[in-house]
LUMKOLMI-959774 format. One record per residue (C-alpha): residue number from 0; x, y, z. Coordinates in steps of 0.001 Angstrom, whole numbers. Layout:
! residues N
{atom NUM,{X,Y,Z}}
...
This chain:
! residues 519
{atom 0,{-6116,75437,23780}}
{atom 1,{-4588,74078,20268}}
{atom 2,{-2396,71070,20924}}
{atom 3,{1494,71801,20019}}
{atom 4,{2384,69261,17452}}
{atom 5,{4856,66573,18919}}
{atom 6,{7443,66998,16517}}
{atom 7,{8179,70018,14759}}
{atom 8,{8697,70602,11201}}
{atom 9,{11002,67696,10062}}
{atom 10,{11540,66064,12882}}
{atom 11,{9126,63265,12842}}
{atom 12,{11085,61636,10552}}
{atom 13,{14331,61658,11920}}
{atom 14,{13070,60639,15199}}
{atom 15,{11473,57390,13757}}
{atom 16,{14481,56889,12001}}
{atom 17,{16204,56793,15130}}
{atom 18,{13942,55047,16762}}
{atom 19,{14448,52169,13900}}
{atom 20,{18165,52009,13840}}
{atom 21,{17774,51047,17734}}
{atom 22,{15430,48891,17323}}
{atom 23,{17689,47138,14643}}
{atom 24,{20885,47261,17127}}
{atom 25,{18587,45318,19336}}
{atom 26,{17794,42935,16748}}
{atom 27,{21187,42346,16190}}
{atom 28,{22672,42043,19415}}
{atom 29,{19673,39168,20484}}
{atom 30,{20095,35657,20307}}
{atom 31,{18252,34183,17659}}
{atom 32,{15086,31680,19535}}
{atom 33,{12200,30210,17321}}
{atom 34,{9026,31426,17306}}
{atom 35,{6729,29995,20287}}
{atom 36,{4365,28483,17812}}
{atom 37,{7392,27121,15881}}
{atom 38,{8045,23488,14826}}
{atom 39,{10707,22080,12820}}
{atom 40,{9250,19650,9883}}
{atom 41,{10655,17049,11337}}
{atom 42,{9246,17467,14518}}
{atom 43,{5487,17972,12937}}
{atom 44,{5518,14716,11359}}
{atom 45,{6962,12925,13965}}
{atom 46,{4199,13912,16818}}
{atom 47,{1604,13783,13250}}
{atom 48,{2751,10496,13207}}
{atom 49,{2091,9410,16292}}
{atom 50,{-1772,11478,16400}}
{atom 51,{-2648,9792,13400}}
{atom 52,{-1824,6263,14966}}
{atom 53,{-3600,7000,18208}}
{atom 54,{-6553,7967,16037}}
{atom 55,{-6200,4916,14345}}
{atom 56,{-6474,2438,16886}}
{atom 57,{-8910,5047,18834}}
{atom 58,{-11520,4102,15818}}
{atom 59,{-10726,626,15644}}
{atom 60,{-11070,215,19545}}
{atom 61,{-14707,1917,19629}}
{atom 62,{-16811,-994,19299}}
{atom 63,{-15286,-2693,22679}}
{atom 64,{-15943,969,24392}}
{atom 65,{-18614,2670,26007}}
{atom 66,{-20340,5204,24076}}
{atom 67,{-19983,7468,26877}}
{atom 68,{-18830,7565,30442}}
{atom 69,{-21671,9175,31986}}
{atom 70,{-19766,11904,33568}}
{atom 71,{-21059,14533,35101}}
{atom 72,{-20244,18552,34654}}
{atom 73,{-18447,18826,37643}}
{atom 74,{-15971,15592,37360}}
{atom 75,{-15162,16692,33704}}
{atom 76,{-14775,20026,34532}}
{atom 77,{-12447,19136,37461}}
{atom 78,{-10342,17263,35013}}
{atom 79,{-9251,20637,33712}}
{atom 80,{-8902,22132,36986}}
{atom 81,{-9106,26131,37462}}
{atom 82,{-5586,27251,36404}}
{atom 83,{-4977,30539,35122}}
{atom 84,{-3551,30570,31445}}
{atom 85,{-226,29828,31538}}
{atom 86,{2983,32084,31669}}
{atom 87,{5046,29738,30059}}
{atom 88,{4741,27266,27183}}
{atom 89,{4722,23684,27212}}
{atom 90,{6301,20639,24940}}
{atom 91,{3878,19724,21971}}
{atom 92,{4066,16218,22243}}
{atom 93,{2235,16227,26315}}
{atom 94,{145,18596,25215}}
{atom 95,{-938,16272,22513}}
{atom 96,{-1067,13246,24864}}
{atom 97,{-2933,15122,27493}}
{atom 98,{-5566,16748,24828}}
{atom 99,{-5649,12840,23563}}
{atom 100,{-6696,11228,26500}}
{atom 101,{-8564,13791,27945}}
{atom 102,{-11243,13567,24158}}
{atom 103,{-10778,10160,24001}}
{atom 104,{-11703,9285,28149}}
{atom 105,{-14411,11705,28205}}
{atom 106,{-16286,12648,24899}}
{atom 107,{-19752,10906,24123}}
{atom 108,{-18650,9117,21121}}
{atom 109,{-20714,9474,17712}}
{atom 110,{-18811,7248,15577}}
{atom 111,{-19630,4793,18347}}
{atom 112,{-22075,2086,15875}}
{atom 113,{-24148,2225,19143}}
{atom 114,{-24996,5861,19134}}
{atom 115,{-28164,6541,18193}}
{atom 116,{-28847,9768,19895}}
{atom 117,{-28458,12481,17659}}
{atom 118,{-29159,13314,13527}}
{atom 119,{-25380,12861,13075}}
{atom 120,{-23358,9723,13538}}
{atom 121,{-19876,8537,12017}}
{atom 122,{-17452,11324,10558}}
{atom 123,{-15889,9239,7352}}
{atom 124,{-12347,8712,7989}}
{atom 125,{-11606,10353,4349}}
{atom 126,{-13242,13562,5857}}
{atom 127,{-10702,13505,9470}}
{atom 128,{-8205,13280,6927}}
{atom 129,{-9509,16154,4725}}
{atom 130,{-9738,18288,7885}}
{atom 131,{-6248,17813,8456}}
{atom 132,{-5269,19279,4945}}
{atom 133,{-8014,22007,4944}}
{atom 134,{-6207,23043,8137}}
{atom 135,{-2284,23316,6212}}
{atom 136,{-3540,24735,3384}}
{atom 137,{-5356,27384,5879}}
{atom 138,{-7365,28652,2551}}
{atom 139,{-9780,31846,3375}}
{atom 140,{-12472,31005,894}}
{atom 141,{-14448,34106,1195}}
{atom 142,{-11958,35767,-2366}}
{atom 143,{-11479,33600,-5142}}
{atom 144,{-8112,35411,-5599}}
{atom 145,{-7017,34948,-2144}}
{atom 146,{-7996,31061,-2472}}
{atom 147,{-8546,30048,-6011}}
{atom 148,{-8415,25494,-5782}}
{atom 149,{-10468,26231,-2491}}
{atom 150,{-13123,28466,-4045}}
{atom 151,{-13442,25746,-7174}}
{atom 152,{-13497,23017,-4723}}
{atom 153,{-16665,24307,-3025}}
{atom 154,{-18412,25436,-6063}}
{atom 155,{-18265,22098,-7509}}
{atom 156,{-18961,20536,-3939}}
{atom 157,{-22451,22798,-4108}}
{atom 158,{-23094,21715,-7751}}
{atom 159,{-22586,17610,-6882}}
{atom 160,{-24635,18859,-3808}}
{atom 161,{-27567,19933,-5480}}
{atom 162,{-27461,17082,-8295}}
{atom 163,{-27570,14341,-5431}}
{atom 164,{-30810,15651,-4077}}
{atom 165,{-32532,16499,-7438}}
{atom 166,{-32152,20222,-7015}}
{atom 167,{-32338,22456,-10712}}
{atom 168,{-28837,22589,-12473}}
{atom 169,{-27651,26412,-12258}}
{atom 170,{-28734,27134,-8666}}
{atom 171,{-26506,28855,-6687}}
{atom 172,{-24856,28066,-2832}}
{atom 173,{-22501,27695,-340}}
{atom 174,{-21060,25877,2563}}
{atom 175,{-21946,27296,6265}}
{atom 176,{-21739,25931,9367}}
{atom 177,{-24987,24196,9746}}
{atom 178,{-28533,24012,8681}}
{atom 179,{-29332,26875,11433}}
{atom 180,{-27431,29021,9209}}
{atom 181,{-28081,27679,6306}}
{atom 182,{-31859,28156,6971}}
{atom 183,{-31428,31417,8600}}
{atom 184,{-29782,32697,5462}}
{atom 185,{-32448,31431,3381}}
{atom 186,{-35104,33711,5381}}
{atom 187,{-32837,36997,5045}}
{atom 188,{-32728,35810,1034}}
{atom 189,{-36372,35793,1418}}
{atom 190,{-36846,38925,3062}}
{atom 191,{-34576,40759,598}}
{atom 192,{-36117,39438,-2172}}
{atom 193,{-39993,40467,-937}}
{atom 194,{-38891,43488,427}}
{atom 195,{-36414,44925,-2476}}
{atom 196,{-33326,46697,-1741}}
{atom 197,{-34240,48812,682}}
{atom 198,{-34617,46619,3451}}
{atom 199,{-30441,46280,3691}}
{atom 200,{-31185,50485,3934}}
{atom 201,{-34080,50955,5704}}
{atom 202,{-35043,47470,7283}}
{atom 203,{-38483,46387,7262}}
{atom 204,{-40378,49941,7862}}
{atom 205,{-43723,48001,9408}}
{atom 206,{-44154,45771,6815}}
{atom 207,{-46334,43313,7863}}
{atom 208,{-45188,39637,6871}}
{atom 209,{-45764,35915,8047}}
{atom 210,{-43558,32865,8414}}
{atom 211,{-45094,29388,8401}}
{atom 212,{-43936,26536,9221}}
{atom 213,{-45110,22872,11448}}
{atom 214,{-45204,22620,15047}}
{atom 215,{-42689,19894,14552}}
{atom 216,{-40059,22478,12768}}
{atom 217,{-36400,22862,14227}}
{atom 218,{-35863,25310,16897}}
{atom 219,{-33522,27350,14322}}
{atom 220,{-36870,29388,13191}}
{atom 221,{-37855,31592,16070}}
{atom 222,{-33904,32770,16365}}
{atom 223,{-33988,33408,12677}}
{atom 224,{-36890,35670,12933}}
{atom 225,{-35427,37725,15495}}
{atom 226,{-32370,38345,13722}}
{atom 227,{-34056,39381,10805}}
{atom 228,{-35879,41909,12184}}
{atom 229,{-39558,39866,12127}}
{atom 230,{-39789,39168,15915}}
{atom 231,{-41362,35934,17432}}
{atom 232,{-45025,37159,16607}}
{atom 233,{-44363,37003,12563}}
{atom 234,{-44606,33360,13316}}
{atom 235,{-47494,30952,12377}}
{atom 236,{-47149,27612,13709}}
{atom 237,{-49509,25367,11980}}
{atom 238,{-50491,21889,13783}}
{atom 239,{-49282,18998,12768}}
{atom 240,{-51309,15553,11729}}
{atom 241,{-51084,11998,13500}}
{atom 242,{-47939,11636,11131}}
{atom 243,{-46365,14740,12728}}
{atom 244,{-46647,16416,8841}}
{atom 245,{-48213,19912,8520}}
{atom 246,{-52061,20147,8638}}
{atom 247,{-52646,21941,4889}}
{atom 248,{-55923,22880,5457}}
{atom 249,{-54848,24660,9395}}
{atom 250,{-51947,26370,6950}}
{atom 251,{-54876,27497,4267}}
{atom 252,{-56867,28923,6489}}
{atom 253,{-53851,30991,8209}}
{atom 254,{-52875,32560,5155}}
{atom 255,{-56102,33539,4227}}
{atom 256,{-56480,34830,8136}}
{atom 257,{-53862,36889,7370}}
{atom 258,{-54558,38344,4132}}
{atom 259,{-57936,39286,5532}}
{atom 260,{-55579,41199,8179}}
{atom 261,{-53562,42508,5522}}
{atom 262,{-50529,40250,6797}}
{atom 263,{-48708,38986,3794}}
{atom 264,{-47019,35494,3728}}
{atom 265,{-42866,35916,3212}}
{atom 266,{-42349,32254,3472}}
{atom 267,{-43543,28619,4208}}
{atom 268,{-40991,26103,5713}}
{atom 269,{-41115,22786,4384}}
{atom 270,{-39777,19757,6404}}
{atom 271,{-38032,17088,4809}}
{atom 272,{-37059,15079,7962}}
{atom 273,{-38268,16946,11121}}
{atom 274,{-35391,16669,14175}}
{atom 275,{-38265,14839,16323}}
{atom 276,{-39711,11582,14187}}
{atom 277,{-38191,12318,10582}}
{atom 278,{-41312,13123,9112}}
{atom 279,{-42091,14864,5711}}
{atom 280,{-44179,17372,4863}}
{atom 281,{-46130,17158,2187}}
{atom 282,{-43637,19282,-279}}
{atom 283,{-45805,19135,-3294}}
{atom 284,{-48722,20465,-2319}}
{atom 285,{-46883,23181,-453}}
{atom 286,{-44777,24374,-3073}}
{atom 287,{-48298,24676,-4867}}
{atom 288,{-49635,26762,-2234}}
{atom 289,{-46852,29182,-2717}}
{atom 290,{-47287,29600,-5866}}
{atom 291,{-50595,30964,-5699}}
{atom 292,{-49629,33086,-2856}}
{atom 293,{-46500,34303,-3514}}
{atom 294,{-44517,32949,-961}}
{atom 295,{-41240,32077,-666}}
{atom 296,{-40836,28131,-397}}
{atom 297,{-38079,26948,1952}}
{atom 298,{-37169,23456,2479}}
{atom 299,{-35442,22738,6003}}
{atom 300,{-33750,19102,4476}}
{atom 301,{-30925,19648,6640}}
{atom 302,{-31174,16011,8231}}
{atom 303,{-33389,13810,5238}}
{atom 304,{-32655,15634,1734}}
{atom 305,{-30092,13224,776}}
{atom 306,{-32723,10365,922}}
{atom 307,{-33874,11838,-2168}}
{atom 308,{-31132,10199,-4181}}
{atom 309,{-32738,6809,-4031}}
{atom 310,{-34344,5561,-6326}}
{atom 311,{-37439,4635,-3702}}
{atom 312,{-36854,7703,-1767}}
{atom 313,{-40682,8663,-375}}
{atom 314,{-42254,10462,-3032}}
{atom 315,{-42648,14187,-1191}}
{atom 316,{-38787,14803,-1339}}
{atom 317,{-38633,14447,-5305}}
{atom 318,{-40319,18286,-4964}}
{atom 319,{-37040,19294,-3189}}
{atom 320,{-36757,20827,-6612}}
{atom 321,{-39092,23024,-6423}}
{atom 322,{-38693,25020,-3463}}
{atom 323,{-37372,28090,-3597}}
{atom 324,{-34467,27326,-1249}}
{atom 325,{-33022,24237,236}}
{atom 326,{-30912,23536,3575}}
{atom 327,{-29124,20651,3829}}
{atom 328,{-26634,19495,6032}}
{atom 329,{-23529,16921,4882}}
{atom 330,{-22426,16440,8606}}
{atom 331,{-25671,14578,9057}}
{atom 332,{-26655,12452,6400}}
{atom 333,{-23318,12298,4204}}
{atom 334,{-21038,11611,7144}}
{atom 335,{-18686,14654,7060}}
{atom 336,{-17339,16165,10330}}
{atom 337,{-18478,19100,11908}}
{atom 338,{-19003,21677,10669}}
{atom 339,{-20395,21274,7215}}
{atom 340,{-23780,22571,6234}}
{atom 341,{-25087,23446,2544}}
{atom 342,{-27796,26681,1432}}
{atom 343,{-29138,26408,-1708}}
{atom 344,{-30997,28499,-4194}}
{atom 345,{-32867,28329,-7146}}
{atom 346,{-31707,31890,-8293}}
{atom 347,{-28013,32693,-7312}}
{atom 348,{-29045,36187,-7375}}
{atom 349,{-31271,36042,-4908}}
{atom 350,{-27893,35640,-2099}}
{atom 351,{-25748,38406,-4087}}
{atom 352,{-28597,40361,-3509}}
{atom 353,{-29308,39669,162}}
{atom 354,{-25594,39807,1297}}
{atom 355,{-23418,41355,-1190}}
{atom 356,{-21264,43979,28}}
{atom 357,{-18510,46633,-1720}}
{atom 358,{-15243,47431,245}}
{atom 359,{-12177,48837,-774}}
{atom 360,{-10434,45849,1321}}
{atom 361,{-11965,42977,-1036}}
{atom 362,{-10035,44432,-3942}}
{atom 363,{-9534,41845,-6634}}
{atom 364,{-7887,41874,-9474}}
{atom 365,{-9448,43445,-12894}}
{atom 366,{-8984,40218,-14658}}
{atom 367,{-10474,38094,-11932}}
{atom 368,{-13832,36193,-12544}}
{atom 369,{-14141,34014,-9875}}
{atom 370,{-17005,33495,-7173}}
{atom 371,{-16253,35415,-4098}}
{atom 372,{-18439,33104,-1411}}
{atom 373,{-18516,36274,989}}
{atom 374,{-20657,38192,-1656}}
{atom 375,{-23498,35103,-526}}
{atom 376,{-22840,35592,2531}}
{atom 377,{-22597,36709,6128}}
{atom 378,{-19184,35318,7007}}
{atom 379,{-16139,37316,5432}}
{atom 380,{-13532,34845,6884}}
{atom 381,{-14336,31567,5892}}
{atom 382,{-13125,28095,6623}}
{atom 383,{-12460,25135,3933}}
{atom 384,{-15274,23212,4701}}
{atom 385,{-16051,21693,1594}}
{atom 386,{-12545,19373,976}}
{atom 387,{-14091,17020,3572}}
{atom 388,{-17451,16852,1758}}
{atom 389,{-15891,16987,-2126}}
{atom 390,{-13516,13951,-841}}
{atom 391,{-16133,11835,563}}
{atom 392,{-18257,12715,-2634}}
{atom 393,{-15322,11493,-4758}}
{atom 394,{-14256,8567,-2320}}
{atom 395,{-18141,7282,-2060}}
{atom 396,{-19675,8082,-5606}}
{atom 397,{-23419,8141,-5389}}
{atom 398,{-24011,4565,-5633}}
{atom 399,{-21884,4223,-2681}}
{atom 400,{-24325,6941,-732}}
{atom 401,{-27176,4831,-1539}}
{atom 402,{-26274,1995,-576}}
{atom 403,{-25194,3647,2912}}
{atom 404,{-28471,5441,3359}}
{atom 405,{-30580,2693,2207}}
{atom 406,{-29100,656,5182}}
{atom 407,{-29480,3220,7800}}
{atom 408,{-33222,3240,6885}}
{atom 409,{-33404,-412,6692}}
{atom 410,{-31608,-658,9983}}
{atom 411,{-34592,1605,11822}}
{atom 412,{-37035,-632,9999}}
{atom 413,{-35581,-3641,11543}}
{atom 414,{-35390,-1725,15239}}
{atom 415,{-38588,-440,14769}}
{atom 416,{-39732,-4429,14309}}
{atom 417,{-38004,-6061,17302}}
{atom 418,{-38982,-3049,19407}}
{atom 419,{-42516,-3689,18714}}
{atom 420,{-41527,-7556,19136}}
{atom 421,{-40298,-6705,22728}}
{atom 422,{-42491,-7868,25413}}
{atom 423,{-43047,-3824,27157}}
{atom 424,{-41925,-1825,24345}}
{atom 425,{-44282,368,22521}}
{atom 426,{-42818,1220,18931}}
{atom 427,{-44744,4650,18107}}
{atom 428,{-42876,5647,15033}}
{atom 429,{-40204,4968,12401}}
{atom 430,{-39247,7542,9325}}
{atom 431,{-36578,7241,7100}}
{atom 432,{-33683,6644,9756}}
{atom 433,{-35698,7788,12796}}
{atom 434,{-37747,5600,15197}}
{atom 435,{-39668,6591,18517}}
{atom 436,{-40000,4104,21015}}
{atom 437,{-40833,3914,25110}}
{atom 438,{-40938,1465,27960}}
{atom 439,{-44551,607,28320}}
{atom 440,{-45979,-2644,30651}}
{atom 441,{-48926,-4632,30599}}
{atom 442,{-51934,-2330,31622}}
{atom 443,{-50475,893,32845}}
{atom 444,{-52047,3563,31087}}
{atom 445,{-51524,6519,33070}}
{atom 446,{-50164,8696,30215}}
{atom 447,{-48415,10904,32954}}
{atom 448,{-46868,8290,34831}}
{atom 449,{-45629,6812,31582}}
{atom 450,{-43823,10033,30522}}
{atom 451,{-42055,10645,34154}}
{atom 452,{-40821,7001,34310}}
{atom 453,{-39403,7304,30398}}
{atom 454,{-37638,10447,31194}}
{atom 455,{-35585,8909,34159}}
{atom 456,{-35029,5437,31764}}
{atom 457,{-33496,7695,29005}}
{atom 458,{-31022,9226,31776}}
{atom 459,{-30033,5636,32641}}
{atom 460,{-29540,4756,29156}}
{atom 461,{-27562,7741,28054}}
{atom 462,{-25700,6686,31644}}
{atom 463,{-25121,3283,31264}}
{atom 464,{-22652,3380,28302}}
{atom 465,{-24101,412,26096}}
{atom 466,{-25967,2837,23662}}
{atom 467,{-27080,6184,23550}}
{atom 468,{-30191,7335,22550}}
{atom 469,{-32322,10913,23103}}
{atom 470,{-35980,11681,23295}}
{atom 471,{-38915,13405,21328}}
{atom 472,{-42465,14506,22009}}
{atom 473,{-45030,12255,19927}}
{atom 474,{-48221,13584,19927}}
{atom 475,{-47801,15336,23363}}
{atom 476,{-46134,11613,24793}}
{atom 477,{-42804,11653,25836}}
{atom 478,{-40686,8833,23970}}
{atom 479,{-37292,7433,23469}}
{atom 480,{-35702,8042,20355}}
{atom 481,{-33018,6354,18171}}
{atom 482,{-31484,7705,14777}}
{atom 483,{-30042,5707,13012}}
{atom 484,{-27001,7786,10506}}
{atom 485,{-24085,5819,11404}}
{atom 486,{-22335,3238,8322}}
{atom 487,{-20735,1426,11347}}
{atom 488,{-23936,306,12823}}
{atom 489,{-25080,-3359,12161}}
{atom 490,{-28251,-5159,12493}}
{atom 491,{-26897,-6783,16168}}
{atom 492,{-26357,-3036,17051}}
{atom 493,{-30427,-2934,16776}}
{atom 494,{-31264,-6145,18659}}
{atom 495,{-28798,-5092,21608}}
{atom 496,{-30874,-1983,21666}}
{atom 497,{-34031,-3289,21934}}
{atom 498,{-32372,-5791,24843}}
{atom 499,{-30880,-2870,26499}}
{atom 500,{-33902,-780,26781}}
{atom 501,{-36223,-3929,27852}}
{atom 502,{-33422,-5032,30967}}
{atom 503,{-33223,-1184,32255}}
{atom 504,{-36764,-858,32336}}
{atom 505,{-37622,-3748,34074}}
{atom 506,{-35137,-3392,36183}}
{atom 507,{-36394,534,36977}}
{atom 508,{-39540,-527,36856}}
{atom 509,{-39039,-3435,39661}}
{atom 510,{-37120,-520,42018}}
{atom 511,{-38901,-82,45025}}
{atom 512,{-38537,3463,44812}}
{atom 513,{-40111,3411,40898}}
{atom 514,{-42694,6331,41395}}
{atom 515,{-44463,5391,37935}}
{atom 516,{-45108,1646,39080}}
{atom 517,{-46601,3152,42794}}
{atom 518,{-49200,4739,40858}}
């Protein structure tokens, strides 16, 4: 049966109309009351003011703290307790004491000069700062029209990017969250551009294509493949040499495997810095190999591209500039915050073309000529996230870089020394800011043993408090690992980590209950 219309001819109108007037009487009659989220300007700077100088004296306190507390899940997570979401609001300023405390007590601190644990260290203060503005200004830099300085900003953030690491003038780029994205987004610009237009239509339609890439290469590429429609089995991992770089002649005789198979090679991933031992490939020869095969060269540089812009930087990453893409990441190796990752591109075309898309909704007007970052893009909505990278650029200059990088480096050098100095410490490796280290005594050389009792020292290390390191597999050995990205970290920093490592493994060692020592 037909549905009667709710309102007959000429009545919908007057009955909305009605409905408004009432609504407006309502209006009216209330008492006016701020908005929940409301604050008076007054009130924002005062409890601003008072953030700002617990942040303060929160960074200038670090060095007498421990890097962490050594929590575990449960006591944080009891901290918070199970309470449903609240009915009513709360003051600002003990919400912003509690929040305080709560970060400050029980976060594993990376600006600590101690922490070694991770590729990212100290956030520059200039880029806390920067956040703090980014956040005001709220700018959506996805439409130049709807955020014009913020759109600039990031285009010249990309172009200082790319001239700091030797990368072609007139590439193209953007800021994402991470080098996972960044390098994801590199293999879809791959794919588009191997595949022409029709994969955005059709997808892949069984083509048959190959990824390459180290068995020392970041665990962003197997996720990458899924979402782009390749699947796990479109990747080659190619063994690595004793300097954890990829074997050329293993990757040689893959692609020529494949092209035998009629499997065609999409891409090959360089490493400029691998997560594990900071290794590089060797980027010369590889972007050589692509070129007589047609495939797409990618550069994962997301922790050790920036060591390109010294003047000794190790020969491989001067071919940054040749690869075909380039991921980078500025909250590692330039000291911004999280997030702040960089994609770049030799041919700006090449992300238009992989993620441009027309809607009536990102309108602009006639006259405009700006860059619209979503056109390069997956993310529509996008954060500020280059103000904290184009200050620190400004604030630092590149000499200033260099000299900060250039002492990281030397710093693992000199760690890398006393470790292998240290009565029971075996130093394995040490790349640009990277060094691999374990607990080893005189004449145990059950490899096994070795790796069992290093995994229970790392968890009383990253206990303890004094330093914080994490681990990597060398050559099928388990290992310690330090990384060293951190402008507050000093050459003492070093020694007491080489001291701290040598006291809780003897001490381990000497416990009765020391499994490894038994056997």
């Amino acid at each position: 049966m037909a549905r009667e219309p709710r309102f007959g001819p000429g009545q919908g109108g007057a009955a909305l109309a009605g409905r408004r007037s009432e609504h407006e009487a309502a209006l009216a009659a209330a008492p006016e009351h701020p908005a929940a989220l409301a604050m008076t300007p007054e009130r924002f700077a005062e409890l601003g003011h008072a953030l700002v100088d617990r942040i303060a004296a929160h960074m200038a306190g670090l060095v007498g703290r421990p890097v962490t507390q050594g929590a575990t899940a449960a006591q944080v997570r009891a901290l918070l307790g199970d309470a449903s979401l609240p009915q009513a609001g709360a003051e600002p300023d003990a919400l912003l004491d509690e929040a305080t405390q709560l970060l400050f007590e029980h976060s594993v601190h990376a600006a600590h000069p101690r922490f070694h644990g991770y590729v990212g260290g100290a956030a520059a203060p200039i880029g806390v700062l920067a956040e703090l503005l980014a956040a005001a200004v709220n700018a959506n830099v996805g439409l130049w029209h709807a955020a014009p300085m913020a759109s600039e900003i990031e285009a010249q953030t990309v172009r200082w990017l790319a001239e700091l690491v030797g990368y072609p003038a007139g590439c193209g780029g953007l800021l994402v969250s991470g080098g996972s994205m960044a390098n994801t987004m590199a293999l879809l610009a791959a794919r588009r551009a191997r595949l022409g237009s029709t994969v955005r239509e059709r997808g892949l339609q069984g083509a048959a294509l190959a990824v390459y890439a180290s068995d020392q290469t970041h665990g962003w590429l197997p996720k990458a493949l899924d979402m782009a429609g390749l699947g796990s089995a479109a990747l080659r991992s190619i063994a690595s040499d004793g300097a954890q770089r990829i074997d050329l002649r293993a990757l040689q005789a893959r692609i020529e495997a494949d092209l035998d198979a009629g499997v065609a090679p999409l891409m090959v991933v360089g490493s400029a810095g691998t997560v594990a031992t900071g290794a590089i490939d060797p980027l010369p020869a590889l972007a050589a190999l692509c070129r007589r095969h047609g495939a797409w060269f990618h550069v994962d540089g997301a922790y050790g591209a920036p060591a390109a812009c010294l003047a000794d930087a190790p020969h491989p990453l001067r071919a940054l500039g040749e690869a075909d893409s380039l991921a980078l990441d500025p909250h590692k190796w330039l000291y911004a915050p999280l997030e702040a990752g960089c994609l770049l591109v030799r041919e700006p075309r090449h992300l238009q073309e992989a993620f441009s898309q027309e809607a009536s909704y990102y309108g602009a007007p006639a006259e405009d000529v700006g860059l619209d970052f979503h056109q390069l893009g997956p993310q529509n909505s996008r954060g500020f996230r280059a103000l904290k990278v184009w200050l620190a650029l400004r604030m630092a200059g590149l000499d200033g870089y260099r000299r900060m990088i250039a002492g990281d480096i030397a710093l693992a050098r000199l760690l890398f020394q006393r470790l292998g100095a240290t009565p029971r410490l075996e130093a394995a490796t040490c790349s640009l800011g990277i060094v691999t280290f374990r607990y080893r005594p005189a004449g145990q050389h059950d490899e096994a043993a070795l790796d069992a009792f290093n995994r229970r020292l790392l968890a009383h290390l990253q206990g303890d408090g004094r330093a914080y390191v994490s681990q990597a597999l060398v050559g099928g050995r388990f290992m310690l690992r330090a990384c060293i990205v951190n402008f507050h970290t000093s050459a003492a920093d070093m020694h007491a980590l080489a001291a701290l490592v040598a006291e809780l493994g003897d001490a381990l060692w000497q416990a009765p209950s020391c499994g490894a020592r038994a056997a």
